[in-house]
C-alpha positions in Angstrom: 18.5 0.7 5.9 16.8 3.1 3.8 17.4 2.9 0.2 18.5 5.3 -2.2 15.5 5.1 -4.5 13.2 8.7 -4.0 9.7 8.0 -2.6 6.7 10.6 -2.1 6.4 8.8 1.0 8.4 9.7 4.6 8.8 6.0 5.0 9.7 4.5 1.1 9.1 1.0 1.7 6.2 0.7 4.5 5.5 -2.9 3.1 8.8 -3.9 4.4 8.5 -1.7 8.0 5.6 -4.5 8.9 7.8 -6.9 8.6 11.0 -4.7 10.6 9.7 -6.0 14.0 9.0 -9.9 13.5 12.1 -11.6 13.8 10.2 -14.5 13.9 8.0 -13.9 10.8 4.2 -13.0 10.0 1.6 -15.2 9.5 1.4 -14.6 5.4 -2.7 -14.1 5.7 -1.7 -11.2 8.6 0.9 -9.7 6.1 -1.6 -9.9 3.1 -4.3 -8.4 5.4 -1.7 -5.5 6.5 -1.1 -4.7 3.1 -4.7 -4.2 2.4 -5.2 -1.8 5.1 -1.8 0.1 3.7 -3.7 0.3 0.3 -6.6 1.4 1.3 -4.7 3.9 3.6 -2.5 5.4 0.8 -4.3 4.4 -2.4 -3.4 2.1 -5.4 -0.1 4.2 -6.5 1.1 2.7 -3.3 1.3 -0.6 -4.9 3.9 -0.1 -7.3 6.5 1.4 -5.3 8.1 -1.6 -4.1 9.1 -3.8 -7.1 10.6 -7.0 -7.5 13.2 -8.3 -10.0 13.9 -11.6 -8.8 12.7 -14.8 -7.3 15.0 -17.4 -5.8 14.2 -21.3 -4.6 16.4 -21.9 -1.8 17.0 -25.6 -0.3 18.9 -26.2 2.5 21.3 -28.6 2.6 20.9 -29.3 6.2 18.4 -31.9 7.4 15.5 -31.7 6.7 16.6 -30.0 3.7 13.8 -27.1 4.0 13.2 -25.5 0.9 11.7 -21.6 0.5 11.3 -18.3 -1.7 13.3 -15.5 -1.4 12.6 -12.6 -3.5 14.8 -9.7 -4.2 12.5 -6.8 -3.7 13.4 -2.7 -4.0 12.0 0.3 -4.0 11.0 1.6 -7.4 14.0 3.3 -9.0 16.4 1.8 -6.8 20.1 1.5 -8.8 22.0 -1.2 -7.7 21.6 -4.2 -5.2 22.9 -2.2 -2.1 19.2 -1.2 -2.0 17.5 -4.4 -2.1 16.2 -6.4 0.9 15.1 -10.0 0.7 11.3 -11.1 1.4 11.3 -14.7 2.1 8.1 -16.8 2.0 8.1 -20.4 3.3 6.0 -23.2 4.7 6.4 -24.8 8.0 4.3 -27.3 10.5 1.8 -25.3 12.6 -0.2 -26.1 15.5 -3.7 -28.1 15.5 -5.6 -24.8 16.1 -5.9 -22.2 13.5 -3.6 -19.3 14.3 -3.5 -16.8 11.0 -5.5 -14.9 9.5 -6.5 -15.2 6.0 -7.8 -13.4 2.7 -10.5 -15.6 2.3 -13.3 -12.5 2.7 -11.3 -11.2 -0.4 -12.3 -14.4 -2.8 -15.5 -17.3 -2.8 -12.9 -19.8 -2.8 -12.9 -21.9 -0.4 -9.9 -24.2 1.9 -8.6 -27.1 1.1 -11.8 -29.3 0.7 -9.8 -32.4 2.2 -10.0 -30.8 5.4 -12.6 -30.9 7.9 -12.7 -29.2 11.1 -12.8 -32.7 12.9 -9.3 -33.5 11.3 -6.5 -34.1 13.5 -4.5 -32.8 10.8 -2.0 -29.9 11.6 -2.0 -26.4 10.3 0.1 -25.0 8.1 2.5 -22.4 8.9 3.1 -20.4 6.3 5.5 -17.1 7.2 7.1 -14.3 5.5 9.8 -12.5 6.9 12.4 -9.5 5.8 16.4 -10.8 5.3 19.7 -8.6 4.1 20.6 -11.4 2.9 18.5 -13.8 0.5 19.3 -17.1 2.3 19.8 -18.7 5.7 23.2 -20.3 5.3 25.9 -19.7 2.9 25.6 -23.5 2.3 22.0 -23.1 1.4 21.4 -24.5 -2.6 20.0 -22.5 -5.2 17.7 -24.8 -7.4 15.2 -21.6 -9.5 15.7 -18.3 -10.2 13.0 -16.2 -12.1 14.1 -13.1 -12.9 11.7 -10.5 -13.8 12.0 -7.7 -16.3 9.4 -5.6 -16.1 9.5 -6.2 -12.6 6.3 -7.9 -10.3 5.0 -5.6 -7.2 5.6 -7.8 -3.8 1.7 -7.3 -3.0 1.6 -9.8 -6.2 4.0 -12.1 -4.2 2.3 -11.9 -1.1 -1.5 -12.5 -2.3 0.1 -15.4 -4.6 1.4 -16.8 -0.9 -1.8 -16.5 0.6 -3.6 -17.8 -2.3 -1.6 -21.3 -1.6 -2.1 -20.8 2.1 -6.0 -20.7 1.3 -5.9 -23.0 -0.9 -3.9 -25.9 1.1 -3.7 -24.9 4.8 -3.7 -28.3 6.2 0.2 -29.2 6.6 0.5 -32.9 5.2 4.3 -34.7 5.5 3.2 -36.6 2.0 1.4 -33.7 0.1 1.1 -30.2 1.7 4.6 -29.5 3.0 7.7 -27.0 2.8 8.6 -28.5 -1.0 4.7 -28.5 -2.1 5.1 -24.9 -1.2 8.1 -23.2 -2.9 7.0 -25.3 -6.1 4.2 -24.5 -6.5 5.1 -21.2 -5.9 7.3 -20.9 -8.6 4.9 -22.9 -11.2 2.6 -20.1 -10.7 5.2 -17.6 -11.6 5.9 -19.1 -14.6 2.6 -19.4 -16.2 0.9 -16.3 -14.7 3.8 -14.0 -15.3 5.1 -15.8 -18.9 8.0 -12.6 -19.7 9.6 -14.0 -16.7 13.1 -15.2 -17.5 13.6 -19.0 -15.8 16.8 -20.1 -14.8 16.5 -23.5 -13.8 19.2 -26.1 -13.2 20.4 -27.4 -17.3 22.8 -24.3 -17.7 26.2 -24.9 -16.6 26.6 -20.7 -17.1 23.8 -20.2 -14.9 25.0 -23.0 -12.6 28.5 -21.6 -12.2 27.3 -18.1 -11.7 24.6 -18.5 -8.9 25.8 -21.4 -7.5 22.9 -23.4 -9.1 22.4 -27.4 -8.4 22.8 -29.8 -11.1 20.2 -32.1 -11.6 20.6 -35.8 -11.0 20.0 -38.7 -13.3 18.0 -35.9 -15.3 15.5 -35.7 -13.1 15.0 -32.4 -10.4 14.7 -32.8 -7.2 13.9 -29.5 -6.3 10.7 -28.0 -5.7 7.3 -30.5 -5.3 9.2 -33.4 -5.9 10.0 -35.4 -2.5 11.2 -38.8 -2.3 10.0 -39.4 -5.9 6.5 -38.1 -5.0 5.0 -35.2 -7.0 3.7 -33.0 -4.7 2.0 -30.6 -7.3 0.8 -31.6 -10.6 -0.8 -30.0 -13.5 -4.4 -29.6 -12.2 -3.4 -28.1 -9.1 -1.7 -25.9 -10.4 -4.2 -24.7 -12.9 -6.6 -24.6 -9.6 -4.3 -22.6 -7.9 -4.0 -20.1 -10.7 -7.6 -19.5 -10.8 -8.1 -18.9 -7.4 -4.9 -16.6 -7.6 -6.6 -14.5 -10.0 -9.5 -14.4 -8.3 -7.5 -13.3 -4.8 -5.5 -10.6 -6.9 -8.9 -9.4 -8.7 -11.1 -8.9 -5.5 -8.1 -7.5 -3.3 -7.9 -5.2 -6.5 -11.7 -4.5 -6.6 -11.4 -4.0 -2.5 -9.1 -1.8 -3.5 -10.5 0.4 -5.8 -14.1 0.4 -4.3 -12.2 2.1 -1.5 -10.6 5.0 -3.3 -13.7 5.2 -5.0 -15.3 6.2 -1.7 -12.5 8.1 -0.9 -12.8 10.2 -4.0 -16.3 10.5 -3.3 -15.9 11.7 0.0 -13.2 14.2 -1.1 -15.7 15.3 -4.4 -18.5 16.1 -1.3 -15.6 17.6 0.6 -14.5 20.3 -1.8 -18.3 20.9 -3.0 -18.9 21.2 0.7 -15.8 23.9 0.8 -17.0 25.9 -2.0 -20.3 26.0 -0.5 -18.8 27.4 2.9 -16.5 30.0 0.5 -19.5 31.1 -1.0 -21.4 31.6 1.9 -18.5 33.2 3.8 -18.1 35.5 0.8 -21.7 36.5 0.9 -21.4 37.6 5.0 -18.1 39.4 3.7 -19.9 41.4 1.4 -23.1 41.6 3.4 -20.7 43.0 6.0 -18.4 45.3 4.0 -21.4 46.9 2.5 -23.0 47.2 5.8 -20.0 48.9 7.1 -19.7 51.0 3.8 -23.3 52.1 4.8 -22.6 52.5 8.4 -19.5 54.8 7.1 -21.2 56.9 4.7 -23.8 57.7 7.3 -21.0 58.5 9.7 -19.3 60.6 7.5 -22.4 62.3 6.5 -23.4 63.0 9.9 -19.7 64.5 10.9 -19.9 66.5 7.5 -23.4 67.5 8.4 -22.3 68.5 11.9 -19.4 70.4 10.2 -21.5 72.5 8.2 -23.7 73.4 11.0 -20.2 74.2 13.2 -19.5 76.5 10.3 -22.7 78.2 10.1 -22.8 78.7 13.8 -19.2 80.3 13.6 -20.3 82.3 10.6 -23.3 83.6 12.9 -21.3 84.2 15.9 -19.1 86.0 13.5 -21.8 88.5 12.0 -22.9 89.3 15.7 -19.7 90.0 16.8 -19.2 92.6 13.5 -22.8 93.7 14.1 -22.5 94.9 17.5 -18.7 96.3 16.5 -20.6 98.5 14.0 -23.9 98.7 15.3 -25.5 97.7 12.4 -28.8 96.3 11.7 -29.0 93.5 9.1 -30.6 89.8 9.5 -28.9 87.0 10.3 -28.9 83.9 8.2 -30.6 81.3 9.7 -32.9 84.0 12.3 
C-alpha cells in the first residue's frame, strides 16, 4: 500500500519495506541494525520521514493474555489514517541459544548483568512486525494510548525496543516477560518524551471511545504488573532511560560520523572534478591554440602559394604579350 504522503524517495517508507517480507517478524536488534545501514545509506533526513503519532498497549484477552505495542506510524505529511500502517513491538520466549542481533557495538552498556553465559535461562524473543491493522483480534483490550503531537520518528521506537532488549534479554516467567516489556515500554515514553498526551484507563470518554479497560479495584493490571508482581519499578526504569539515551546518542553519533565521511569524500570528489575541468580546459586550449597555429600556417602557406600562382600567371602572361609584340622588356622576377 503506498501512501499518499509525497517522498523524495522512489520507495516513501523503506523502514516499513524491511519489515514487508517477515510475516513472522524481525528479531528487533536485526531491525535496529537494518535501519542503521538505511541511514547511513541515505543520510540523517531519512530519519524523519516516517513519523509516528500514536502508541497503543494491547492485551489479549485470550490465554495467556499477551500483552504488546502497536504504534501508528506514517509517512511524513500523510492526511488521514488510510495511510497509516501499524509497527508492532512485543516480547516472546526464545530459544536457549542467542539468535538476534543487537546494538550493543552502538552503546558501553552492557546485558542484563543477572545473566551469565552458563545460565540455563532462555532468550528473549523480542520481534517487530508490520500490521494494517493495529491489533491481533478484534477482542484484543486496549489498556495505554500515548498520542504524540509533534510526532516521534519510528527509528526512536525501534532503538527504545532494542535498548530493553539489551538491557534484559534473558526471558524470565516472574520478571523479564511479555508484560515487563510493553510496560516498560510505555514508562519510557512518558518520561523521555513528556509533551506526550497519556490516555490511560480513569477516563470513561477515553474508555468509551477506544474501547479502553477499566481498572479494577483501583488498581491496573495492565502493563508490568502480573499476578500482583511489579515487574518494572522506578529504578529500572531510570536505568533503562539512561542506557536509551545513550543507544539513541551513539546510533546518532554513528550516524553523523558517516555523513561526515560522506561529505568529505564528496568535498575531495568535487575538488577532484574541478581539478580534472581545469586540466581538461588547459589541453582544450593548448589544443585550440595549437590548431589556431597549425591554421594560420596553413593558410599562410596556401596564400603564399597563391601569390606565387599569380605571379607565375602574371609572367606567363607578359611572355605571351612579349612574343605577340616582339618586344624586349624584363620580366619581373628574371
Amino acid at each position: 500500500m503506498s501512501p499518499s504522503g509525497t517522498s523524495d524517495y522512489d520507495d516513501p517508507w523503506p523502514e516499513l519495506s524491511i519489515l514487508d517480507s517477515e510475516d513472522k517478524g524481525m528479531a528487533i536488534g536485526q531491525y535496529c541494525r537494518s535501519l542503521h545501514l538505511l541511514y547511513k545509506a541515505e543520510g540523517s533526513d531519512r530519519m524523519e520521514k516516517v513519523i509516528v503519532r500514536e502508541v497503543r498497549l494491547y492485551k489479549a484477552r485470550k490465554s495467556p493474555e499477551h500483552e504488546y505495542i502497536s504504534a501508528k506510524v506514517c509517512v511524513a505529511g500523510c492526511l488521514d489514517d488510510a495511510d497509516s500502517r501499524y509497527v508492532l513491538f512485543e516480547r516472546f520466549k526464545g530459544s536457549r541459544s542467542k539468535g538476534s542481533f543487537s546494538l550493543s557495538s552502538l552503546h558501553k552498556s552492557k546485558s542484563n548483568p543477572d545473566y551469565s553465559d552458563s545460565s540455563p535461562a532462555f532468550y528473549a524473543n523480542d520481534k517487530v512486525r508490520i500490521r494494517n491493522k493495529p491489533h491481533y483480534d478484534d477482542q484484543d483490550e486496549v489498556h495505554r494510548i500515548l498520542s504524540f503531537d509533534p510526532p516521534l520518528h519510528l527509528y526512536q521506537l525501534a532503538l527504545l525496543a532494542c535498548t530493553i532488549h539489551d538491557s534484559s534479554d534473558v526471558y524470565d516467567m516472574l520478571k523479564s516477560n511479555c508484560y515487563f516489556y510493553a510496560g516498560i515500554f510505555v514508562k519510557v515514553l512518558e518520561k523521555v518524551f513528556t509533551w506526550g498526551a497519556l490516555h490511560t484507563t480513569g477516563s470513561p470518554a477515553v474508555e468509551g471511545a477506544n474501547s479502553l479497560v477499566r481498572k479494577k479495584s483501583g488498581k491496573d493490571k495492565a502493563g508490568t504488573t502480573w499476578l500482583g508482581i511489579n515487574l518494572a519499578g522506578n529504578d529500572e526504569t531510570l536505568r533503562i532511560i539512561a542506557q536509551f539515551d545513550e543507544t539513541t546518542d551513539n546510533f546518532m553519533k554513528a550516524i553523523d560520523a558517516n555523513e561526515a565521511i560522506a561529505k568529505a569524500a564528496e568535498r575531495e570528489r568535487i575538488v577532484q572534478e574541478k581539478h580534472r575541468a581545469e586540466e581538461e580546459l588547459k589541453i582544450a586550449i593548448l589544443a585550440f591554440q595549437l590548431e589556431a597555429e597549425q591554421e594560420g600556417a596553413r593558410k599562410a602557406e596556401e596564400a603564399q602559394a597563391a601569390f606565387a600562382l599569380r605571379v607565375s600567371a602574371q609572367q606567363a602572361e607578359l611572355r605571351r604579350v612579349r612574343k605577340r609584340h616582339k618586344l624586349h622588356f624584363p620580366l619581373y622576377g628574371n
